[in-house]
N, C-alpha and C positions, 0 to 999 in steps of 0.2 A: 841723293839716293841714286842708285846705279841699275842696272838690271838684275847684276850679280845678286844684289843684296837681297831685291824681290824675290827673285828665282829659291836661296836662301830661307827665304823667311817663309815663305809659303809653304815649299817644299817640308820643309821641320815641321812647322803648324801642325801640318796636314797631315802628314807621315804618325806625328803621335796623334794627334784628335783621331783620324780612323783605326790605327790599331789599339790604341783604347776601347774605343765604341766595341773592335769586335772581336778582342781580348777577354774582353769582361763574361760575358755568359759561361766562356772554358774554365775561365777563375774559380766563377762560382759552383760549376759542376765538380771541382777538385775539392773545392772545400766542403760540399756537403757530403764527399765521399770521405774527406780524412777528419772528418766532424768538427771543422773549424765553422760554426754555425753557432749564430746568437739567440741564446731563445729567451722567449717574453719574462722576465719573473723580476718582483720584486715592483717599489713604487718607481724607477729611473725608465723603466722601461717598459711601455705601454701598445711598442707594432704590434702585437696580437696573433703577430701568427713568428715562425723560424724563417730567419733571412741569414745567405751563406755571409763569410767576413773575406779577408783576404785581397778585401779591394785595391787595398794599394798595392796591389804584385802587377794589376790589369794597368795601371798606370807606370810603375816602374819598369818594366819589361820595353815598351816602345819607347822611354826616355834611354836604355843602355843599349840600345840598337841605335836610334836615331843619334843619338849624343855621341858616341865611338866612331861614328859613320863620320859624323862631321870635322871629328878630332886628324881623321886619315885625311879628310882633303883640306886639313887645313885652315877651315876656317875659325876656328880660334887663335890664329897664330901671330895675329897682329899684322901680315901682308898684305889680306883682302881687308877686312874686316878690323878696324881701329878702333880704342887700343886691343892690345894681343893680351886673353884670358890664358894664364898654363895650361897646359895640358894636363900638369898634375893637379890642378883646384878639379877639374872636370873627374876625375878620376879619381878625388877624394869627396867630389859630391855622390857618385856611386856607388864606391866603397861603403861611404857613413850608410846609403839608402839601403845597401844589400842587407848592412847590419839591423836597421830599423825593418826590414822587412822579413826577415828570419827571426829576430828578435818577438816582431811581432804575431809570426803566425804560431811561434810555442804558447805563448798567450792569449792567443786565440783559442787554441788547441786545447790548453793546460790551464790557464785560468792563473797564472804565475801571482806570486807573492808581489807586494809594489817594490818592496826590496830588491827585488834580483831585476823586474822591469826594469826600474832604473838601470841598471849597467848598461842597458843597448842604447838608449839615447846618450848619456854619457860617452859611450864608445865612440859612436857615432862621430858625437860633437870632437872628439879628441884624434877623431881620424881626418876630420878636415883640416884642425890647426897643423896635425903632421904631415898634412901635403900643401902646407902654406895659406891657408886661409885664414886671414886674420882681420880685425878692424885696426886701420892703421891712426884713423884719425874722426872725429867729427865737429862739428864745425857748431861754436860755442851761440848760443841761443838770445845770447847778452852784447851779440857785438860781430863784426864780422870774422875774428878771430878762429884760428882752430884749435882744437885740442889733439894736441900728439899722443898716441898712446904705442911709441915705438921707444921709452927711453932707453932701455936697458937690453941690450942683443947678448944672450949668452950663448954659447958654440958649446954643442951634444955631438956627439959621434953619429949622428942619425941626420945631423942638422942643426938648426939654431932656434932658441927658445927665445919669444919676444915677451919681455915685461911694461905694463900690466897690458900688451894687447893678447896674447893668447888665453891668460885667464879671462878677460873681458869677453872675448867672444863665446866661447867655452860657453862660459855663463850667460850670452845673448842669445845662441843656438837651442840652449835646454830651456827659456823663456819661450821660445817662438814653438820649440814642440810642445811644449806642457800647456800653451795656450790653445794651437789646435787639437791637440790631444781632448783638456776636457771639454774644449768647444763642441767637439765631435757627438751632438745628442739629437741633432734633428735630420732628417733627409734633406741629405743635399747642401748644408750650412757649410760645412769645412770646405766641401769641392768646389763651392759656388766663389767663396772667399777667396780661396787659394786662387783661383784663375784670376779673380780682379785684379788682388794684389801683381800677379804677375804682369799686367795687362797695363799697370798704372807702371812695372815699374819700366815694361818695353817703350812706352812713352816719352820716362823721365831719361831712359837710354838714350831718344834722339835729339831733347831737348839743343840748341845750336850751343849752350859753353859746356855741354856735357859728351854730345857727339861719340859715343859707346855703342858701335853699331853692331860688334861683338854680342855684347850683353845686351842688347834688342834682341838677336836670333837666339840667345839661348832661354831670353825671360818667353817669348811666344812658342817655343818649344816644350815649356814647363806649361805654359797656358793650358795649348794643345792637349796635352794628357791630361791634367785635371778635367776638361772642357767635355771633353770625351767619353769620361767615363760620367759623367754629372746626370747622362737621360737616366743610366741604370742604378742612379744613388737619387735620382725624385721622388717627392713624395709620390705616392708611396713606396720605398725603395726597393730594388729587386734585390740587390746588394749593400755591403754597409763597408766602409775602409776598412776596418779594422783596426786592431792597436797600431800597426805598425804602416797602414794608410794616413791615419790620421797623425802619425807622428813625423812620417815623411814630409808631408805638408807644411807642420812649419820648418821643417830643416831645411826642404829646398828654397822657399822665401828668404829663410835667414841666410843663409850662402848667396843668394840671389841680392840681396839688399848689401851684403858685404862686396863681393865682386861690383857689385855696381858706383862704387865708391865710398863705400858706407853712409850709404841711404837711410840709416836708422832711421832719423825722423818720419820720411816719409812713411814707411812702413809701419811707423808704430799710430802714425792718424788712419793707416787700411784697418790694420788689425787693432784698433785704438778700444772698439769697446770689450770685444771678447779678453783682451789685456787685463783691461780695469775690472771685467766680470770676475777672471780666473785670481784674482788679488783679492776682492772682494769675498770672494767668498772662502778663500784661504784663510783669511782674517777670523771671516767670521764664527767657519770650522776650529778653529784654535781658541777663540773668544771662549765656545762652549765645550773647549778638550775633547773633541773629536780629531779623529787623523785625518789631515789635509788630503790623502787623496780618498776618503770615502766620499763614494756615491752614493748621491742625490738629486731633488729636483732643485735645488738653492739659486741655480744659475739662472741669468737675465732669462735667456730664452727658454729654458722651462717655466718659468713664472708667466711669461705672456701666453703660454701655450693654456697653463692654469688658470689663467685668465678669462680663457675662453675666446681667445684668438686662436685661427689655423694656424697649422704647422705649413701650410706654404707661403700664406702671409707676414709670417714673422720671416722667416727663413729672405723672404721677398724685401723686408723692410729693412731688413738688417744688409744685406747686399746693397741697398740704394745709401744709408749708412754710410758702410765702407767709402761708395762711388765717389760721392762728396765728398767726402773728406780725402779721399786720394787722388779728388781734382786738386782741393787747396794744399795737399803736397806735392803737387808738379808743378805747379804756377805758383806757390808764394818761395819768400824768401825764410829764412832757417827763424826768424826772430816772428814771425808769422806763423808759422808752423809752431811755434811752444806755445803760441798764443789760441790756435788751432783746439792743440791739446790740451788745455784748459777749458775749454768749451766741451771739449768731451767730458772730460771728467765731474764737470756740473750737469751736463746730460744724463753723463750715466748715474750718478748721486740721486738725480731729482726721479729719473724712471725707474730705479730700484728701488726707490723709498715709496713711491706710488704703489708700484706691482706687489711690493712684500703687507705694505697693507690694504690692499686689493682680495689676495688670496688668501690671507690670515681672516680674513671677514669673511670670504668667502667659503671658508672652510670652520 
């Protein structure tokens, strides 16, 4: 590591962490003027008193400053900073977020149908692939092998369509929002996660056969903003994401785990249980012919909450969670990591089968 790189890495950090932090109050003053404000009703939602939405504008505003700033001098270009991220992956991470974040402040606003929600994450997702973001390959679980997912290049007048990696992403992108999406119920969960994840992946960035000193400074610059705005999303939160905070979240890990070399596995033991929660309980909503995105308390961490656990102790417990299991995906190897992920998945199995008859008794 160099000076350049500190200078770099601090400077981004720092640059979104404080304008986060003092971003966030003007957010919220906007939004309780255009009534983009969540109010208590119903059994999903218990804060008690109206908290403004529109968080994730307070965190997106200092990543398209900070991020454009760094695109002019360069360091994404592969000169300083190895390997060289495009310029247009940067620029179609923005894009997609502009979309999620307009997207989501009409639904904040308007209370949208799930129908029409979905098109902005959709959009979103389909705006990365068209500025070249795609998962090229991942590396097979059973051996040291990879799996190419570059067979097939078709040429568009716009560019070139890769089969089956762009529908794979596509579909990897709207998993990782619809995860922090319905993850997003407790103060401070999504924000807390999101920075980890970023934080495991600046890590796996310097790793010596990975050496992506690139995607170090842009996974701590994503940190940064999430990190930032985390005191005014604590229990008890001043602020709450929004639809389109929380759907930002997983788009920028998901783009962040693809630029980093498709890191999938990794990311999927960070974000391993709210994954296995948001399938679970899809399952289960369909088991009983309910619509998969109605709201409820079904999820892991409303149940521990029903439980009679704090909301910052879970929120605390689930972050240490992630930790671990985002250490054993920067230090094992890929046949480790599915082996990893199997341990969550009997985790999550044995703690949901507890909790749901826990509060079934208890209720």
């Amino acid at each position: 590591m160099n000076a350049t790189f500190g200078i770099f890495l601090l400077a981004g950090s720092a640059l979104t962490f404080l304008c986060a932090l003092m971003f966030t109050p003007a957010v919220a003053a906007v939004a309780r003027k255009t009534g983009a404000v969540d109010h208590p009703s119903g059994e999903r939602k218990k804060h008690g008193r109206d908290v403004p939405l529109m968080g994730g504008l307070a965190i997106f505003l200092p990543l398209v400053v900070v991020l454009l700033l760094f695109v002019e001098q360069g360091v994404f270009d592969g000169v300083t900073f190895n390997p060289a991220i495009p310029a247009r992956a940067i620029i179609g991470l923005l894009l997609g977020g502009a979309i999620l974040i307009i997207g989501g402040y009409l639904d904040d606003r308007y209370n949208l149908k799930p129908a029409l929600q979905f098109t902005f994450p959709l959009a979103a997702a389909l705006m990365a692939v068209g500025f070249g973001i795609h998962i090229p390959y991942v590396r097979s679980p059973f051996g040291d092998g990879i799996l190419s997912f570059e067979a097939v290049r078709v040429a568009l007048p716009f560019g070139s369509f890769l089969w089956p990696a762009d529908p794979l992403t596509v579909i990897w992108l709207l998993v990782l929002m619809y995860t922090t999406k319905f993850l997003d119920g407790l103060d401070g969960l999504v924000t807390g996660l999101t920075g980890i994840a970023a934080i495991v992946m600046f890590f796996v960035a310097l790793r010596p056969e990975v050496g992506q000193t690139a995607t170090a400074i842009l996974a701590m610059v994503i940190a940064g903003a999430f990190l930032g705005f985390l005191p005014w999303n604590w229990s008890p939160a001043r602020v709450f994401l929004g639809e389109g905070g929380s759907l930002f979240a997983g788009y920028a890990i998901g783009i962040l785990a693809v630029i980093s070399g498709s890191k999938v596995a990794t990311t999927l033991l960070v974000l391993g249980i709210p994954l296995l929660d948001l399938i679970g309980v899809i399952l289960q909503r369909v088991a009983h012919r309910l619509p998969p995105t109605r709201g409820d308390r079904s999820h892991l961490h409303f149940r521990l909450v029903d439980a009679g656990v704090s909301v910052p102790a879970v929120v605390l417990s689930l972050y240490a969670i992630a930790l671990v299991f985002g250490l054993v995906g920067l230090f094992a190897q890929t046949r480790t990591k599915a082996v990893a992920f199997a341990v969550l998945v009997v985790l999550m199995i044995s703690v949901a089968s507890s909790l749901y008859g826990s509060v079934r008794h208890k209720h």
